[in-house]
N, C-alpha and C positions, 0 to 999 in steps of 0.2 A: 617485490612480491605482489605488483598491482596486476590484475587483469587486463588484456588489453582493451576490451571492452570499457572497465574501470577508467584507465587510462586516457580513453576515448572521450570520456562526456565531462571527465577535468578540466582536458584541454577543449573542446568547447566551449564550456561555459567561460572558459580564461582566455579567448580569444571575443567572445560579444561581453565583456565586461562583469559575468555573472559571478566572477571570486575575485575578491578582494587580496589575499594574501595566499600565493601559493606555494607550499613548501616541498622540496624534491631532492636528488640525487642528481647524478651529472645528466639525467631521463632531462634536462628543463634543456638542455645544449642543442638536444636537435634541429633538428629544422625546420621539424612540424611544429614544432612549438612558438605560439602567438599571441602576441599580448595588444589587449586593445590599449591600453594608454600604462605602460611601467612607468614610474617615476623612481622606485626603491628598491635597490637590488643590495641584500644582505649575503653573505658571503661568508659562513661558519666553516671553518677547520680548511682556511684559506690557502695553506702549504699542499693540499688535496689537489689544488687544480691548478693547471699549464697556463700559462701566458693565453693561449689563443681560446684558451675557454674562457677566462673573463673579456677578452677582447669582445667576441662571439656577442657574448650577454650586450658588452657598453653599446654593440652597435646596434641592437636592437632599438634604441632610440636616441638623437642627439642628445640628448642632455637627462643622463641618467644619476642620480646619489648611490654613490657606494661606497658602503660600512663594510670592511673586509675584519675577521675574528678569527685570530689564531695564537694556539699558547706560545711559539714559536713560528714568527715569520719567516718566509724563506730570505735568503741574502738580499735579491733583487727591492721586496718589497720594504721590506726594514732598512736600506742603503735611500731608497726614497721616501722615506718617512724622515730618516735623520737627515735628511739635505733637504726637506722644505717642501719638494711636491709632491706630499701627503703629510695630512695631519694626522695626528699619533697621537692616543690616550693608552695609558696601562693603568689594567687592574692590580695591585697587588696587595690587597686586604682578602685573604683565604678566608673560607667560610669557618664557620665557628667549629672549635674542637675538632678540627684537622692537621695531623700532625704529619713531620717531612718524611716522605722515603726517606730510611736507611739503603744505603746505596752502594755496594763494594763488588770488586772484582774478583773471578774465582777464577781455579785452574781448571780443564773440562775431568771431573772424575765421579764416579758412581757413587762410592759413598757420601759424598757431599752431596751430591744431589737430595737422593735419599733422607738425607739430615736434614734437609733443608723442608722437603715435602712434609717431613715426621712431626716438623717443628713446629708448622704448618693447621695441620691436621689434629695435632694435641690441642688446641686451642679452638677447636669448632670451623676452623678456616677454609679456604678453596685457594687454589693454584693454579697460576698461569705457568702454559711450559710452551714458548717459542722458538722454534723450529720454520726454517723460510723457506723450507725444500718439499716439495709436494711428491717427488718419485721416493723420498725414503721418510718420510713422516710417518708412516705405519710402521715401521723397522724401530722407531724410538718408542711408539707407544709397546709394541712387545718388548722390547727389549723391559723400560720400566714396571709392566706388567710382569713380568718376570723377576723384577728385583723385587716388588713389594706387592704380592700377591693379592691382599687382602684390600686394596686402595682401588678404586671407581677412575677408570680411566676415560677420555671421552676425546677425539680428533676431531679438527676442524679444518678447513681451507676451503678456497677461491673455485676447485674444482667441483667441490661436491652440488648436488641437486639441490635449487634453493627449500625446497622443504626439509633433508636432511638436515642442514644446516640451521633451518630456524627450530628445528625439533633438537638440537644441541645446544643452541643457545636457551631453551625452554628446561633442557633437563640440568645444567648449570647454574640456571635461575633458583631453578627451583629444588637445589642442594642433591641433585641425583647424581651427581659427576662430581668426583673431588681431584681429580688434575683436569682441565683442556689443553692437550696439545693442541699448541694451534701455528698455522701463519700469521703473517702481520696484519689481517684479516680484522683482527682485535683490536688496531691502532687507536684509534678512534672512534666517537661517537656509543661506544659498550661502556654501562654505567653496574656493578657486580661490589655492592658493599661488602660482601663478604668472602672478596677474592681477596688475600690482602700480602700474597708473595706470587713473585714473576719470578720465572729463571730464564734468561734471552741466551741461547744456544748461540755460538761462534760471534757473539757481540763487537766484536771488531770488525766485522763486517758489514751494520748499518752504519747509515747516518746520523749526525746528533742530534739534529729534528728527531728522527722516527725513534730515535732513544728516549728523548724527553718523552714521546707520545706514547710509547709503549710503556714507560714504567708509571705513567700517568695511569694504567689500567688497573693500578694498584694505589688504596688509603685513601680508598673514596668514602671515609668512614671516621668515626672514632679511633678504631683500632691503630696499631703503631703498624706499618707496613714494608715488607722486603724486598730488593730487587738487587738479582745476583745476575751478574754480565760477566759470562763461562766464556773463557778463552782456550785455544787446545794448548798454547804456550805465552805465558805473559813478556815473557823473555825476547819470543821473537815478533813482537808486531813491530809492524811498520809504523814509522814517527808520527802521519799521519793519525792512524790510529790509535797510535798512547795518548797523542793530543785529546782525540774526541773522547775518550774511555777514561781520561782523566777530567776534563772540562765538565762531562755526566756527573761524575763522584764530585765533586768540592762545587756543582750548582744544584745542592741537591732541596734547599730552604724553597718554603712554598712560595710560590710567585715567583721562581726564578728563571721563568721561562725566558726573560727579554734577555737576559747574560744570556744564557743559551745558544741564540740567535746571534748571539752577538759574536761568541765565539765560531759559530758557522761560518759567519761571515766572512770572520779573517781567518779561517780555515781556506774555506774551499773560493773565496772573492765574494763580490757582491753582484755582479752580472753586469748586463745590459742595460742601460737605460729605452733606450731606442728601440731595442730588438727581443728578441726570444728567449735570449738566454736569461737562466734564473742566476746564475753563478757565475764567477769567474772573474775574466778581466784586470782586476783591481790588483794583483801580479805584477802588472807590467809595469806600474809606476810605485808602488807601495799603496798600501789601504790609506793612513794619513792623508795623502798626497790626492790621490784618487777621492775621497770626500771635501777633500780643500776644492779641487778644481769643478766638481757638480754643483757644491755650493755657491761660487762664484759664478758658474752658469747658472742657476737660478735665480741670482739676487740681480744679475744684469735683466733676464728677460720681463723679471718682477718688477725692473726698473727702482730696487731697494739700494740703498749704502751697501757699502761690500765693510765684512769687518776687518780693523786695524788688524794686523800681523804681529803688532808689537803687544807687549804686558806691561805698563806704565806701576813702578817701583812707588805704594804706598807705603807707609808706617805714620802711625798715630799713638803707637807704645801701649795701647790697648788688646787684650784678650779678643783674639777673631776666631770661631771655631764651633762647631757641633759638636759638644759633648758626647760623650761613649753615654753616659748614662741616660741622657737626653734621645738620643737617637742611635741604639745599642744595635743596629745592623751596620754592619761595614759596608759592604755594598750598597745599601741607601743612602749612607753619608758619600761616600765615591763620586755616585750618582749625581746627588744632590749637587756637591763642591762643582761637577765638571757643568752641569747646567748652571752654576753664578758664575762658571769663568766665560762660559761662551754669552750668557745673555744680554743683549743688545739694548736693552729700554728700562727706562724704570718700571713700567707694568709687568715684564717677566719678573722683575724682584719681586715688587707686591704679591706675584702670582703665587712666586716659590714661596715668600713667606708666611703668605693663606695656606700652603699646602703644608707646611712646619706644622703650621697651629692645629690644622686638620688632623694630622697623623700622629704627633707627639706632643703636644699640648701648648702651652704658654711657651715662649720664648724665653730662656735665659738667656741674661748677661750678654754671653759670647756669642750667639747666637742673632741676637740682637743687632752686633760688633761687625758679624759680618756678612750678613744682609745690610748696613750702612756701606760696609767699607766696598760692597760690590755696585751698590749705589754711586758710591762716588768715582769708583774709577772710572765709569760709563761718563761720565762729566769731564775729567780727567782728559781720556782720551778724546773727548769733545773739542776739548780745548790744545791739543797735541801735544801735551806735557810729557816729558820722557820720564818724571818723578815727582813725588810730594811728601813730603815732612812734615809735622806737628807736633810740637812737645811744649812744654813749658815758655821757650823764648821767645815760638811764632810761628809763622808755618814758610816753609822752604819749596821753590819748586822749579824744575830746570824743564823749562822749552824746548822743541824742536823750533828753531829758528824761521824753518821755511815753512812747518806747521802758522808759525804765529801772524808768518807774513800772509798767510792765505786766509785770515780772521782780521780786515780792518778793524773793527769793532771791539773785538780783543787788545788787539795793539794800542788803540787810541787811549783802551782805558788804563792800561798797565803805563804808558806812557804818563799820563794822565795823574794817574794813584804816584810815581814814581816825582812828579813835579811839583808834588804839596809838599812842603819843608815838614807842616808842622804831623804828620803824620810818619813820617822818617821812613817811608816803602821804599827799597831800593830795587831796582829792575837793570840787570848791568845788563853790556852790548851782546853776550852770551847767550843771552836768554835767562837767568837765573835770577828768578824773584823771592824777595823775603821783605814779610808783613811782618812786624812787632809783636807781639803776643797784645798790648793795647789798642792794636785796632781789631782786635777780634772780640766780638759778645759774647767771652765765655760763661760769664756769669749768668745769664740769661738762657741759654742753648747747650750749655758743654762744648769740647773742645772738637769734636766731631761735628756737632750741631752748626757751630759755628767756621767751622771750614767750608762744609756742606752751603753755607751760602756766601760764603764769599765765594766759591765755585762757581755757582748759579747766577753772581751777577756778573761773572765775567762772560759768562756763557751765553747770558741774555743779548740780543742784538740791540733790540729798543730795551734797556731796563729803565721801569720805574724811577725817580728820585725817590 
């Protein structure tokens, strides 16, 4: 809506240094556009733009910071986020007294519709009606004109005149319009606290990105809000599409954008690394497979340890576990559990466990149990152990043999421990060690506490006496 005049003396001043922070549409991509010194390129409702438009931006200067934000990432960027070349934060604390879409699939028919607007409307409310088709989008506002007379109809899309458009967006603001028909025009960036039901016309038809973002244009509020995804037959979509129209319906809790994304991904692939594409690919070998082999391409060019393949068999007869009532989202405990099986160091434990306390408070017991017990497998598999036991009589644990030959320092000491009579450690040719329950300080540390370093000092290369 800028003038190009307006436009003009922006980008001047943004090209000799005279604005500090310039904010825009994809208007910054051109190639008049000129930056005396970028250091920060911010990137909101980052599924918006193509590969070669953020490309575009990075080459604008060697060495640019870029903070990419979206409630749902496309495949490509989220496949690079979870393999290492991109760092990842998620928000999932909703703002105050915002409640979830109710979220359900209808069959396409008039009376529902209608019920649904009525239901709407009885309550002081405004309604989104989503329609993608620009040649018969007037054909729906008569038509619903004609079912409910007495209701404030108002159209919107991509072709109209931008002042038509922002005078529709003005009379919907400002409770003059009680439906917009609109296109996907609304996806994004339109904030309408008192629009508080979508109805998404032939909804098997988008994507589950642009579903998430669309029903997103509803419950920007107190109020409890609806979003009804009209199909002309439930019966007949394509697997494809039940998948997405169901994945919508059961992620429907606030903050659930990242599952979202995530089921995108193994939907339609994860893309290209290298190239253009935002999807795809990850087909050819399976998604699992396909994340194994980038991670590994990462951690060699990072010059990092690659992790073990294997899962080293603890028990310490101890309660390990997130409580339901401790941590009462299923998905965040998931979440949680699959980040202590894959983390590498003990700082990601400490990290996960700051974020326990952060989100759900003091740590219980079990909780406690297994934040140790992920602690110590990382030692564990340090040390190539294929298992470990602790119970009452001592602690038990069987080696990988060629593991242990590749740890002089390991070897010598288990060697070592196994060659004192008066401590009775046996370490047979196998690999399979077993300490007496008396050379452990359980009384001092607990039975955990006290595995936890006799781990540690095997681990060690130089350990202290």
């Amino acid at each position: 809506f800028k003038k190009p005049s307006e436009q003009k003396a922006v980008l001047e001043s943004l090209a000799k240094g005279g604005v500090d922070v310039v904010i825009g549409t994809h208007r910054l991509l051109q190639k008049d556009v000129a930056f005396r010194d970028l250091g920060l390129l911010v990137v909101d409702e980052e599924h918006r733009f193509g590969v070669k438009d953020k490309e575009r931006l990075k080459r604008l200067r060697a060495n640019v910071d870029v903070l990419s934000m979206s409630a749902t990432p496309i495949p490509r960027s989220l496949s690079m986020s979870m393999s290492g070349i991109r760092d990842m934060s998620i928000i999932q604390s909703p703002p105050v007294d915002r409640l979830s879409v109710i979220t359900s699939m209808i069959r396409a028919d008039d009376a529902l519709v209608c019920e649904a607007i009525d239901r709407e409307l009885a309550r002081g409310g405004q309604v989104f009606f989503i329609h993608n088709r620009v040649k018969d989008i007037h054909l729906w506002v008569e038509r619903l004109q004609s079912l409910m007379p007495l209701v404030r109809f108002g159209v919107g899309h991509g072709k109209m005149k931008p002042s038509e458009l922002e005078s529709m967006m003005e009379d919907f603001w400002n409770g003059k319009m009680d439906v917009w028909v609109t296109t996907t025009i609304v996806e994004s960036g339109l904030d309408f606290p008192s629009a508080n039901t979508i109805i998404i016309d032939r909804a098997d038809n988008y994507g589950l990105a642009q579903l998430y973002q669309l029903r997103g244009r509803v419950g920007r509020s107190w109020q409890q809000a609806y979003a009804y995804l009209m199909v002309d037959d439930p019966d007949t979509l394509t697997g494809d599409a039940r998948r997405r129209l169901s994945a919508i319906m059961e992620n429907a809790d606030l903050g659930s954008g990242y599952q979202v994304a995530l089921h995108d991904m193994q939907i339609r692939g994860s893309g290209s690394v290298l190239g253009a594409a935002q999807h795809g690919q990850a087909s050819l070998v399976g998604f699992e497979m396909y994340m194994r082999l980038v991670e590994e391409a990462v951690a060699e060019l990072k010059d990092e340890p690659l992790m073990d393949d294997y899962e080293p068999e603890i028990t310490l007869g101890q309660a390990a576990y997130l409580p339901d009532d401790y941590a009462p989202d299923t998905r965040a405990r998931i979440m949680l559990y699959r980040r202590l099986s894959r983390a590498a160091s003990e700082a990601e434990i400490d990290g996960i466990g700051a974020e326990l306390k952060d989100r759900f408070g003091a740590l219980p017991p079990e909780a406690k149990n297994l934040l140790e017990l992920s602690s110590m497998k990382i030692l564990v598999k340090s040390l190539r152990a294929k298992s470990l036991e602790a119970d009452g009589a001592g602690l038990r644990m069987t080696f990988f043999n060629d593991g242990v030959n590749s740890r002089e320092s390991v070897l010598e000491k288990l060697i070592e421990l196994a060659g004192d009579p008066v401590r009775r450690i046996t370490f047979s040719p196998e690999g399979e060690l077993f300490v007496p329950v008396v050379n452990l300080t359980i009384r001092d540390h607990g039975l955990a506490g006290s595995v936890r370093r006799f781990l540690e000092y095997l681990d060690e290369d130089d350990p202290e006496e």
